[in-house]
C-alpha beads as a LAMMPS data file, in Angstrom:
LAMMPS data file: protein, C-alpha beads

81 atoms
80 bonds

1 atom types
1 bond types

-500.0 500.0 xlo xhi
-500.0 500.0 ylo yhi
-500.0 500.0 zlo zhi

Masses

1 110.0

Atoms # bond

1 1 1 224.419 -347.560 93.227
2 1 1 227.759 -349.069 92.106
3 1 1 230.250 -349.292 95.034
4 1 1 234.004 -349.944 94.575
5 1 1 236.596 -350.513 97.211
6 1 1 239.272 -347.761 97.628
7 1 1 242.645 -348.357 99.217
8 1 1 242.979 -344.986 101.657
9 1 1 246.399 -344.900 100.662
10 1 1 245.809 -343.590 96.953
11 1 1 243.468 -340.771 98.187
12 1 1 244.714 -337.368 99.378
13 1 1 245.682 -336.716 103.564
14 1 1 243.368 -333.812 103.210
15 1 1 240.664 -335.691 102.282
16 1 1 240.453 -338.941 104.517
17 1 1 240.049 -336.890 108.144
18 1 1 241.420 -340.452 109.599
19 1 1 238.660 -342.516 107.751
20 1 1 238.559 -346.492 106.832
21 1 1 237.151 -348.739 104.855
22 1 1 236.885 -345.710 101.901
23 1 1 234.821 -346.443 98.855
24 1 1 233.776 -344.776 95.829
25 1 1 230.434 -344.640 95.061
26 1 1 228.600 -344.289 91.383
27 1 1 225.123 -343.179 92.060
28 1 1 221.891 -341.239 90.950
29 1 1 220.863 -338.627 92.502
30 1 1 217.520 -340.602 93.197
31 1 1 219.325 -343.450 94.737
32 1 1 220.310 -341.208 97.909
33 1 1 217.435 -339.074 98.147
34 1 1 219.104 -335.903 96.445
35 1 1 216.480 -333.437 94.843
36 1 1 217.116 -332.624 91.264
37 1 1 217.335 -334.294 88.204
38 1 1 217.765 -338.050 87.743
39 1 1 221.773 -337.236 86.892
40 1 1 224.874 -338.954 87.714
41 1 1 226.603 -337.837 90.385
42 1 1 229.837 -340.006 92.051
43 1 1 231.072 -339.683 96.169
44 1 1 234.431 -341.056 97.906
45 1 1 232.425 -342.112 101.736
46 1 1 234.984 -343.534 104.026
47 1 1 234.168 -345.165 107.903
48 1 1 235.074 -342.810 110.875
49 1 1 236.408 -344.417 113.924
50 1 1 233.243 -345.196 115.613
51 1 1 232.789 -347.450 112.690
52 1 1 229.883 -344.975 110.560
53 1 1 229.972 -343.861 107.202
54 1 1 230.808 -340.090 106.411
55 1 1 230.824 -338.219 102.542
56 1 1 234.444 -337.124 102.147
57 1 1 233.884 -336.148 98.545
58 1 1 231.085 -335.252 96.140
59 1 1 231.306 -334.665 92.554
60 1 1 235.011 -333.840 93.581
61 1 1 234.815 -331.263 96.046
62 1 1 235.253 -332.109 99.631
63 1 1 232.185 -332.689 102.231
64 1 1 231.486 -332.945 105.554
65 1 1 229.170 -334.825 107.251
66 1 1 228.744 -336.601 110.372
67 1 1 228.738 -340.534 110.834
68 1 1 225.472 -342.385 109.863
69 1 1 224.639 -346.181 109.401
70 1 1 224.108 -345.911 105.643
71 1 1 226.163 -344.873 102.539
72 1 1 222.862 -343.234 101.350
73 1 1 222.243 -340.905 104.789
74 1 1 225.799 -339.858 104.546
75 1 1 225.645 -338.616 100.968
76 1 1 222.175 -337.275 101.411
77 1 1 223.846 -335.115 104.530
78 1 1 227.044 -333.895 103.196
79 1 1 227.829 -330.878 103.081
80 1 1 230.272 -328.951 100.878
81 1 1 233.207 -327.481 102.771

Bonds

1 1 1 2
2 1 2 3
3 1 3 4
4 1 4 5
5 1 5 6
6 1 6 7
7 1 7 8
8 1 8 9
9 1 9 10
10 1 10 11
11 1 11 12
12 1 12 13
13 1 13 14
14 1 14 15
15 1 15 16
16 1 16 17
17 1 17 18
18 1 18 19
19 1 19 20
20 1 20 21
21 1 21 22
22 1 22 23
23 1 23 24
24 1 24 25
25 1 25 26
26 1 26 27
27 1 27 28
28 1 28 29
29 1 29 30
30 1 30 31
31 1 31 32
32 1 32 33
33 1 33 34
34 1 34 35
35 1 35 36
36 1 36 37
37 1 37 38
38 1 38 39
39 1 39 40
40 1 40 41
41 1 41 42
42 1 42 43
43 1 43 44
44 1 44 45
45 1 45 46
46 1 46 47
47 1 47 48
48 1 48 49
49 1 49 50
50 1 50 51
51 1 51 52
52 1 52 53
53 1 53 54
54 1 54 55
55 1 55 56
56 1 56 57
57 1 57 58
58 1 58 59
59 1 59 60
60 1 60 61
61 1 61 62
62 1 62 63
63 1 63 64
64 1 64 65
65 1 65 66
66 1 66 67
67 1 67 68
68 1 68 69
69 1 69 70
70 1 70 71
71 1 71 72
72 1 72 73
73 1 73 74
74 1 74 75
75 1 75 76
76 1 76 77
77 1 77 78
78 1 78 79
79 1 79 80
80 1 80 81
């Protein structure tokens, strides 16, 4: 997993939901516990205010998810909106 720091001001409004600290991730889908085939995939997580990390983006389409500890249990929970 290959994370890179994102400054929230070069992402979309519609996409932050008033998150922090956002990063874009590089992953396999084994890395986060995804089923399917050992592809690529990538995922913009951001921190909400109670300081947890939530999937804004995967593959380019906007998530949801609630706040978790990890980067992993955030992408592994998203949800496609």
């Amino acid at each position: 997993m290959k994370k890179t720091p994102v400054e929230p001001k070069y992402i979309q409004e519609g996409y932050l939901r008033g998150c922090t600290e956002t990063t874009y991730v590089e992953l396999r889908e084994g890395e986060a516990g995804l089923h399917g085939k050992e592809t690529a995939r990538t995922a913009l997580v951001g921190k909400d205010q109670e300081g947890r990390w939530v999937c804004l983006a995967l593959d380019g389409e906007k998530t949801w998810s609630r706040g978790y500890k990890t980067i992993r249990a955030a992408i592994r929970n998203a949800v496609r909106v």
